[in-house]
C-alpha positions as CSV (number, residue, x, y, z in Angstrom):
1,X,-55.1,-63.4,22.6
2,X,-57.6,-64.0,25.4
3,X,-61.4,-64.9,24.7
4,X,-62.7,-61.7,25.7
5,X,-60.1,-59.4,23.3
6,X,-61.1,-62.0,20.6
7,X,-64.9,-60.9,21.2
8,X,-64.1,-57.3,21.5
9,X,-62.4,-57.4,18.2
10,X,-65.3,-59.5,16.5
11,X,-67.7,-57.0,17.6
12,X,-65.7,-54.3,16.3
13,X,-65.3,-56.1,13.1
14,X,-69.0,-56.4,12.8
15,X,-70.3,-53.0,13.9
16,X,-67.3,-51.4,11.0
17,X,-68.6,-53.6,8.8
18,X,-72.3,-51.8,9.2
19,X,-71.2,-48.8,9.1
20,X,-69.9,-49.3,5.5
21,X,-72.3,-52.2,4.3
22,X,-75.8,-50.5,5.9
23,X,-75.2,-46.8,7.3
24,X,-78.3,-46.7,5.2
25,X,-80.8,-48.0,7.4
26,X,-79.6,-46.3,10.4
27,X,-82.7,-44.1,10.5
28,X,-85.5,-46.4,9.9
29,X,-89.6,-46.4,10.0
30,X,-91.6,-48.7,10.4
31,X,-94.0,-49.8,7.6
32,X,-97.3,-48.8,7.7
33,X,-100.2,-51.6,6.8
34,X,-100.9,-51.7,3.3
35,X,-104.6,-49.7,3.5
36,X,-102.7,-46.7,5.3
37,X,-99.6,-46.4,2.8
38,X,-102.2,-44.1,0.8
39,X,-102.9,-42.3,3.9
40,X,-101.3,-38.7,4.6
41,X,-99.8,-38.4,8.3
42,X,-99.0,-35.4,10.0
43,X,-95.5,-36.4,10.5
44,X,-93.2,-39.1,10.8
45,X,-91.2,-41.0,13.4
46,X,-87.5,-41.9,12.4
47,X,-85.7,-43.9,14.7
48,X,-81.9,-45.7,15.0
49,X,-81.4,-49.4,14.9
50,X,-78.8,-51.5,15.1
51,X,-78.2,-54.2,12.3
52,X,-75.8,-56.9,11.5
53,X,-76.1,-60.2,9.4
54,X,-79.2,-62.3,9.4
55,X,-77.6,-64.9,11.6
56,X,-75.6,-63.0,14.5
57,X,-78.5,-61.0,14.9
58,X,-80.7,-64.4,15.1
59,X,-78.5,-65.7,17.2
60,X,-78.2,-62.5,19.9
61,X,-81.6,-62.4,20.0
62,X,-82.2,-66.5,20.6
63,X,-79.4,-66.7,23.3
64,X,-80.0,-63.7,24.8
65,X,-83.7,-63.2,25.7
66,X,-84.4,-66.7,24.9
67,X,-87.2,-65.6,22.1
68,X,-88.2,-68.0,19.0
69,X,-89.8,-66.0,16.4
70,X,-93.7,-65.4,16.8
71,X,-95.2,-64.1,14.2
72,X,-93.8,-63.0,10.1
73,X,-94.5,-60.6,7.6
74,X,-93.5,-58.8,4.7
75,X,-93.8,-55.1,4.4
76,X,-92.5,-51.8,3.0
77,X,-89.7,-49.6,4.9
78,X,-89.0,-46.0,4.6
79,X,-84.9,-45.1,5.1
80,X,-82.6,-42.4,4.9
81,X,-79.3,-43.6,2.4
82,X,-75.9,-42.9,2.5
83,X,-76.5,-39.5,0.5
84,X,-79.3,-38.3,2.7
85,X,-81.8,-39.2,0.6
86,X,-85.3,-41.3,1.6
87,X,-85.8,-44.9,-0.3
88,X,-88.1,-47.4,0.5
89,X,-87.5,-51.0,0.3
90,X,-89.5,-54.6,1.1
91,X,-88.4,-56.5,4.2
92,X,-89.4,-59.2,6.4
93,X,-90.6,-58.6,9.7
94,X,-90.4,-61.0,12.4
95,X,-91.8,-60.4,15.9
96,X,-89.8,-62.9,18.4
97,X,-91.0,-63.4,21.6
98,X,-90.1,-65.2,25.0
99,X,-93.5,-65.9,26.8
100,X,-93.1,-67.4,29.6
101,X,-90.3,-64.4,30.4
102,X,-92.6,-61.9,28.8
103,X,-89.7,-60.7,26.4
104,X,-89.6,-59.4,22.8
105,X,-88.1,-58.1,20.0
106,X,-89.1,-56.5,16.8
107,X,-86.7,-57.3,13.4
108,X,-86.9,-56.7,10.0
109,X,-85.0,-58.5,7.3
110,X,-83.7,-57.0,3.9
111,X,-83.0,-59.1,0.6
112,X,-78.6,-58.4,1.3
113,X,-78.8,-60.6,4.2
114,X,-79.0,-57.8,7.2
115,X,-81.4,-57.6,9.8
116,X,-82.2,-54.6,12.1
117,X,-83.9,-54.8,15.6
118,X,-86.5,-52.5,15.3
119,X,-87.1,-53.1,19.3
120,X,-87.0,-54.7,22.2
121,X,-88.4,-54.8,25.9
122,X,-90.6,-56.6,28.5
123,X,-94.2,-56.9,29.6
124,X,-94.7,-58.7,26.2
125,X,-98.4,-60.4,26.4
126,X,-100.8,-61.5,23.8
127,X,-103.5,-59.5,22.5
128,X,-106.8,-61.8,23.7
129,X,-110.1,-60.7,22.2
C-alpha cells in the first residue's frame, strides 16, 4: 500500500471515528463571556466544525499554518447531541496564531480528549490599545 492510500485511509479512519465518538458537537456556539451568559440575545449562531483528537488536531494546525498557541481559556459551549437536543459543556479554548504569517485558528478542547476548530483564516493582527 503506497503512502498516500495509507493517509487516505487514516483520514477516513479518523473522520468515521467522529462521526460516532462526537456527531455531537457538529453544531457548535461559541461561549459567551461569563457577564453575558445571563444576557437574553435575539438569536443564535450555530455553526459546523470539524474535530478530531487533541493531538492530530494540534498537530494539523502546528504543521500546517505554522501557529503556536496564543492565548487560553476556559469557557462554556452550547451543542446540539446526538438526539437533537441542546447541552452545554466546559471546554478549553485556545487561540493559535502564526504572526509573522498573520495566520490563526480558533480551538476548543473538551474533557474526552477531542478538539474542534472553531476557525481559521488570515489577516490575524494584535489588538494594540
Amino acid at each position: 500500500m503506497g503512502s498516500s492510500t495509507g493517509c487516505l485511509l487514516a483520514t477516513r479512519r479518523r473522520k468515521l471515528v467522529l462521526m460516532k465518538k462526537f456527531i455531537a458537537s457538529i453544531f457548535l456556539t461559541a461561549a459567551a463571556p461569563a457577564a453575558a451568559q445571563q444576557a437574553t440575545y435575539e438569536s443564535s449562531m450555530w455553526i459546523s466544525a470539524p474535530c478530531d483528537k487533541t493531538n492530530l488536531v494540534a498537530n494539523d494546525i502546528t504543521s500546517g499554518i505554522g501557529a503556536a498557541p496564543l492565548l487560553t481559556a476556559n469557557g462554556i459551549v452550547d451543542f446540539i447531541d446526538q438526539d437533537g437536543q441542546q447541552q452545554s459543556t466546559r471546554g478549553f479554548y485556545t487561540l493559535w496564531a502564526n504572526q509573522e504569517q498573520a495566520l490563526y485558528a480558533a480551538t476548543i478542547t473538551f474533557p474526552d480528549g477531542v478538539t474542534c476548530v472553531l476557525s481559521s483564516g488570515t489577516d490575524f493582527e494584535p489588538f494594540v490599545k
